[in-house]
N, C-alpha and C positions, 0 to 999 in steps of 0.2 A: 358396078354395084357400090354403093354409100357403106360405110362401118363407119358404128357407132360404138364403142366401148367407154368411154366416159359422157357424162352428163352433167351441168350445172347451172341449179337453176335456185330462187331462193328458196329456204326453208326443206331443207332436206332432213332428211329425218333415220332414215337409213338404207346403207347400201350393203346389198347381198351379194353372192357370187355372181349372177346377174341380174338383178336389176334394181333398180334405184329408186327409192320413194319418194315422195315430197309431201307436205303439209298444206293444203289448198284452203284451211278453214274450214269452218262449218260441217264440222266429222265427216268431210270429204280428203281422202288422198287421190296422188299421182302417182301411178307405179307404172316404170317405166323398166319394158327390158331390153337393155342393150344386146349388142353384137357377144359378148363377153360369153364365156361358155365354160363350164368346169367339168374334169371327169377327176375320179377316186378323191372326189371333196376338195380339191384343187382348183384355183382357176388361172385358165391356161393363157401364157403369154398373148396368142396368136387366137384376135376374133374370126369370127365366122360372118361373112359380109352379109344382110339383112335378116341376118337371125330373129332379132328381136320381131323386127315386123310379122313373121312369121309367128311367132309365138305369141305374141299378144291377139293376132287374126283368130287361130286355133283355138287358144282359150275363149277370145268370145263366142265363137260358132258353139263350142260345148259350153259354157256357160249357158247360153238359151238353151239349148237344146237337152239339158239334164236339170230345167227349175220346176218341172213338176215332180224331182227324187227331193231337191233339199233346193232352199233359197241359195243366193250367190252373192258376193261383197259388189258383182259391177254395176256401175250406174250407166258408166258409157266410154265409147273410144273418146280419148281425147279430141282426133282428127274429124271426128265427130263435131264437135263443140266448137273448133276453131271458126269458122264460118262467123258464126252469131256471137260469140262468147268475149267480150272482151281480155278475162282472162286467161285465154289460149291465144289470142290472136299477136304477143310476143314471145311465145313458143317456137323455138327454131323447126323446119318442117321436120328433120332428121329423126327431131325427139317426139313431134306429135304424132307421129307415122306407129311409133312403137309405144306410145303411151295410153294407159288406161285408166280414168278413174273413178274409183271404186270407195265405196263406203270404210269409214276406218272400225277395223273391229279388235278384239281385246284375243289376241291369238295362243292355241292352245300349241305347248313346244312339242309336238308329235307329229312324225311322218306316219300318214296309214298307209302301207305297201298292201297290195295283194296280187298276187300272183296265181294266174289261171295256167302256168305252163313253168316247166322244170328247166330253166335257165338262168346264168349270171351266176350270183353266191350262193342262190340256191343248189344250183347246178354242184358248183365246185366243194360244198358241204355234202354231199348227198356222194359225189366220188369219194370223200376223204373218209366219210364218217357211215354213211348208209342212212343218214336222218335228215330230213327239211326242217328247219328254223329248231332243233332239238326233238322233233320226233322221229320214232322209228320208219324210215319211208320201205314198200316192198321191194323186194330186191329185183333185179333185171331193169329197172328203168332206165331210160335211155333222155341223152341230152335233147329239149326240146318237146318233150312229151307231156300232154296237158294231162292235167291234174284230175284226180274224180271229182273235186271242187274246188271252187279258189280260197286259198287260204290269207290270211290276215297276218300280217307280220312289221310289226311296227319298231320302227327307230325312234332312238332322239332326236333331238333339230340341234346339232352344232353350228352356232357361228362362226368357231373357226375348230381346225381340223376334222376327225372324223365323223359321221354320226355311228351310233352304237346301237345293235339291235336289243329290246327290251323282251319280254315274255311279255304274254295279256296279262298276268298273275303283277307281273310288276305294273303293269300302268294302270290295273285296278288303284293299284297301293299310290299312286299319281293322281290319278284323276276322277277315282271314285267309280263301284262297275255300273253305276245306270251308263253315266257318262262314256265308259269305255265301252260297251254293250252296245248303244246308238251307234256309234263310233265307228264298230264293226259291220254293222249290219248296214249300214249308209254304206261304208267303204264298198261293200261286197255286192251293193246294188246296184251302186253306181260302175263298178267292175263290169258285172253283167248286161247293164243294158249299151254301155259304150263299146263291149265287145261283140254283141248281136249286130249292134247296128254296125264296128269297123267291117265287121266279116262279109255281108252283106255289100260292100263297097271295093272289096279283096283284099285288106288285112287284118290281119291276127293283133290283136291287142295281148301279147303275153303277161306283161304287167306294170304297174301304175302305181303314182305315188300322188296322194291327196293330202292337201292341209284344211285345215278349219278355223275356227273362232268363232265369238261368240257377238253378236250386234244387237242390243236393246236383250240382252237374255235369251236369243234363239241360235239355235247352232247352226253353222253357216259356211260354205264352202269358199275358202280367200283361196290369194296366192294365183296359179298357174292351175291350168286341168287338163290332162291328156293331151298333153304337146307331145312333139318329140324328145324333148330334154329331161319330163317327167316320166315318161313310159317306152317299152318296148314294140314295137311295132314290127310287123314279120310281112312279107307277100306271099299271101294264101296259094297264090297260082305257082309257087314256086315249095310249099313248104312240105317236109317229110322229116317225120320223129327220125332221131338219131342224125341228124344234121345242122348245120349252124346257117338257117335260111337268111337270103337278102333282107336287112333290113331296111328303115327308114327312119332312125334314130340316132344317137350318136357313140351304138355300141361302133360302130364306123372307126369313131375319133377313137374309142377305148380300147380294141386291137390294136391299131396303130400304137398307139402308146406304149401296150404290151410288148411288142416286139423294137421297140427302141433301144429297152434297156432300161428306160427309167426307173427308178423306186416306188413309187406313187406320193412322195413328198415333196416338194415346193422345195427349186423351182422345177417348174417344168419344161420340157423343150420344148422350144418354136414347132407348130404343125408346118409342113410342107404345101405348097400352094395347089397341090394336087387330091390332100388330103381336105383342105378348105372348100375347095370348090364341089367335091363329088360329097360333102355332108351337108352345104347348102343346096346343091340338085336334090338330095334324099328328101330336106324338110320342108319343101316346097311339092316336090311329090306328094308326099303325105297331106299336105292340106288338099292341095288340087284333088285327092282321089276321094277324101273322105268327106269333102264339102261338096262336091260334083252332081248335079240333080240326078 
């Protein structure tokens, strides 16, 4: 299997935890996602072999497949374009295999999470405290257990170290409540109807992290959507509240870490080639199952 974790090509523009932009002209970008992979905001020494490909595939599938909820920044796979385009056609194949490009838009700094199931930090607040994202949650709930609705729980967008979770009441006070109100209500649609349709295919979509921005004035879904890298994914055929079901995302790699020892601060240890290989089976799973007629 080829890894990709660095890219250069000209006119870069900016590089995230993974993946890497470029400037193509004519309010068109190159977003490319390497092999590169981050857990607790970190990005970890040791890539994950065809990740990216996998994560660029996924988000296009759901890209078309969610543009009757909200428009999308993509115009097309790169690997697409090479053929006829002369501008792709000195594209090394490694980086057009993973590359997308997508219309440039004017990005708002907010992750919209929403969570249809009691897992992760929600999880671990909810033991500590008895509350999800600062509310009172009922008691007896159990790790795993879907929510009576999903709820909305947004962070900042850190470039570098943590991101930090905000209240709606504060991203009113950011981004104004029409703007944070769409915001939610898109998030939470697009939750639901991604998660009818995983379940339907046998997994649980627990919960997802969506970016926006805005192109000619309209609000718009950029970045990555419902990969493995952005959401939780569970198998249905396996899943029972009060257990920690198989996933096919990369709580995989964020176990493993846990029980290393590490801090969750940079750097981080090298994954195990064992650990590599069974988080690339997971996200390749995951696409085969949910794109599968």
């Amino acid at each position: 299997m080829s890894l990709l974790t660095t890219t250069d090509l000209p006119n870069p523009i900016h590089k995230g935890k993974v993946r890497d932009t470029y400037d193509l002209g004519g309010g068109f970008l190159l977003m490319v996602a390497t092999d590169r992979i981050s857990a607790f905001d970190v990005v970890l020494p040791t890539g994950i072999p065809e990740k990216g490909i996998v994560l660029t595939e996924i988000s296009a599938f759901w890209f078309n497949k969610t543009k009757h909820i909200i428009d999308n920044h993509m115009v097309a796979l790169s690997e697409d374009l090479a053929p006829t385009s002369s501008q792709f056609q000195n594209i090394p194949e490694e980086v057009s295999k993973r590359g997308m490009v997508v219309n440039r838009a004017n990005r708002l700094d907010v992750e919209c999470i929403v969570r249809g199931y009691l897992a992760g930090s929600a999880w671990g607040e909810y033991k500590s405290k008895g509350t999800i994202f600062g509310s009172k949650a009922p008691e007896g709930m159990k790790e795993g257990q879907k929510l009576e609705t999903p709820i909305f729980t947004p962070t900042t967008k850190a470039e570098i170290g943590h991101d930090e979770n905000i209240t709606i009441e504060e991203m009113k006070g950011i981004f104004g409540e029409d703007l944070t109100n769409q915001l939610e209500k898109i998030s939470i649609e697009l939750y639901n109807y991604a998660n009818d349709y995983s379940v339907s295919k046998g997994i649980i979509l627990a919960d997802t992290k969506f970016e926006f921005g805005m192109i000619n004035d309209k609000l718009t879904i950029i970045d990555e959507v419902l990969t493995p890298d952005s959401s939780r994914f569970w198998d249905l055929s396996t899943f029972e509240e009060g257990s920690q079901p198989p996933n096919f995302d990369k709580q995989f790699v964020r176990d493993w870490l846990d029980t290393s020892g590490w801090n969750h601060e940079p750097p981080a240890p090298e994954l195990p080639e064992e650990i590599v290989n069974k988080t690339i089976e997971r996200y390749k799973l995951a696409f085969e199952m949910l794109t599968k007629a």
